[in-house]
N, C-alpha and C positions, 0 to 999 in steps of 0.2 A: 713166551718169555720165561727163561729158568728164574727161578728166584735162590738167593741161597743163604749162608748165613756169616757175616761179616766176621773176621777173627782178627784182623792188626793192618795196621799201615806202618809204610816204612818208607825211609827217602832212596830214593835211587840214584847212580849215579849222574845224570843228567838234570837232577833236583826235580825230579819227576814224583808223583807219589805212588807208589806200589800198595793199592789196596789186595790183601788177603781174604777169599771167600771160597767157605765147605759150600761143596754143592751136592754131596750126598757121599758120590762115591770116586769123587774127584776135587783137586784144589785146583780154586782160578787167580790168577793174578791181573789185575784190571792194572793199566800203568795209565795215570793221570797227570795233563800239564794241567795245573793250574792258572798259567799265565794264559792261557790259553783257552782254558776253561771247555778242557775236551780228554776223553780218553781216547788214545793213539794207539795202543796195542794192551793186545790181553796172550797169556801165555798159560797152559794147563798141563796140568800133570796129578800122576795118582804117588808118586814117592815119597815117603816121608822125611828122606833124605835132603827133598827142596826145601824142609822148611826148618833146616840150618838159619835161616838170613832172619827169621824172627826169632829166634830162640833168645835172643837180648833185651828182647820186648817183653816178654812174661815175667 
């Protein structure tokens, strides 16, 4: 199991929540329903280009 280190959440557009996590030498994007009480998709990438979408968070 990776473990990593949790940086922002954010809502997405499906009202899903978009947890952000360093995992060393890459970002992961956990996407979480709530109503559902499950994560459906994860998305990664090494750019720091993707992390545009929290930049409102900080």
């Amino acid at each position: 199991m990776f473990e990593g280190t949790y940086l922002a959440t954010r809502l997405g557009e499906e009202c899903d929540y978009i947890n952000l996590y360093h995992m060393g030498s890459f970002f992961a994007e956990l996407y979480y329903d709530a109503e559902m009480n499950l994560v459906h998709s994860c998305h990664t990438f090494r750019s720091s280009s993707q992390l545009e979408a929290y930049a409102e968070l900080i």
